[in-house]
C-alpha atoms as one frame of an Amber mdcrd trajectory, in Angstrom:
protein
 -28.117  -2.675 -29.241 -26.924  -5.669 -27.436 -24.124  -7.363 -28.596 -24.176
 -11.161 -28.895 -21.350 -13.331 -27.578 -20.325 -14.022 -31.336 -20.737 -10.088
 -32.016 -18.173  -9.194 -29.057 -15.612 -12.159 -30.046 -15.751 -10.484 -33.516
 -14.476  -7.291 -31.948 -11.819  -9.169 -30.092 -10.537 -10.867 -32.848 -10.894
 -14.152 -31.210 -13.384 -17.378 -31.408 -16.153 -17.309 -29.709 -15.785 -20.192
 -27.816 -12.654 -18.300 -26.383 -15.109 -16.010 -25.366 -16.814 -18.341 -23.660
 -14.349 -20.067 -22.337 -13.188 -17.199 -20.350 -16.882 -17.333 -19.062 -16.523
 -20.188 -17.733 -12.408 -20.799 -16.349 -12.030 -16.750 -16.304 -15.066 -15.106
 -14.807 -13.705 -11.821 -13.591 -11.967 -11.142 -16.841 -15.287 -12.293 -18.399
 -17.380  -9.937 -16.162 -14.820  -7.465 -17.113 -15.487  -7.500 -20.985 -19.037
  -7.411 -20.282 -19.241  -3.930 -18.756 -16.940  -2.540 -20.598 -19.429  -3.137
 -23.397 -22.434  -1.915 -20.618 -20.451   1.331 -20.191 -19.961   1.666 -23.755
 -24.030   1.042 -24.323 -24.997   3.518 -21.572 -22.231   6.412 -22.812 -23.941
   5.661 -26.157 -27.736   6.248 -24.666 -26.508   9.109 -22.498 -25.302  11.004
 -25.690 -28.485   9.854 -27.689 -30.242  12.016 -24.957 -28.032  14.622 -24.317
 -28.847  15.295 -28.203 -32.714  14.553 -27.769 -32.520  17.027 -24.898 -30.404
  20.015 -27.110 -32.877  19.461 -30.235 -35.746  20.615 -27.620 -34.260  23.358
 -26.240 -33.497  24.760 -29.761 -37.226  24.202 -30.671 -38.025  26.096 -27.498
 -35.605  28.843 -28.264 -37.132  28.836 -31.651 -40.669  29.561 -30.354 -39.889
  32.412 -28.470
């Protein structure tokens, strides 16, 4: 799920046009905040199909 700008402020405790703000007068912090939240989505994805991938190997353990 992608987070808006609103959304991520929220989790900062802050106002979103802080958030912005930093966008504009603090880009690397800024670029910073977004991949953290990127490497949070992928780790999140990554476990969805590690799971995926453990719920069909018990199926095919099942079938033997």
């Amino acid at each position: 799920m992608k987070l808006t700008q609103q959304d991520m402020a929220r989790l900062f405790d802050i106002d979103p046009r802080t958030l912005r703000n930093w966008r504009k007068d603090k880009p690397y912090l800024y670029e910073i905040i977004i991949k953290g939240f990127a490497f949070e989505e992928a780790v999140k994805k990554a476990q969805q199909n590690a799971d995926e991938l453990k719920a069909l190997e018990e199926q095919f353990k099942a079938k033997k």
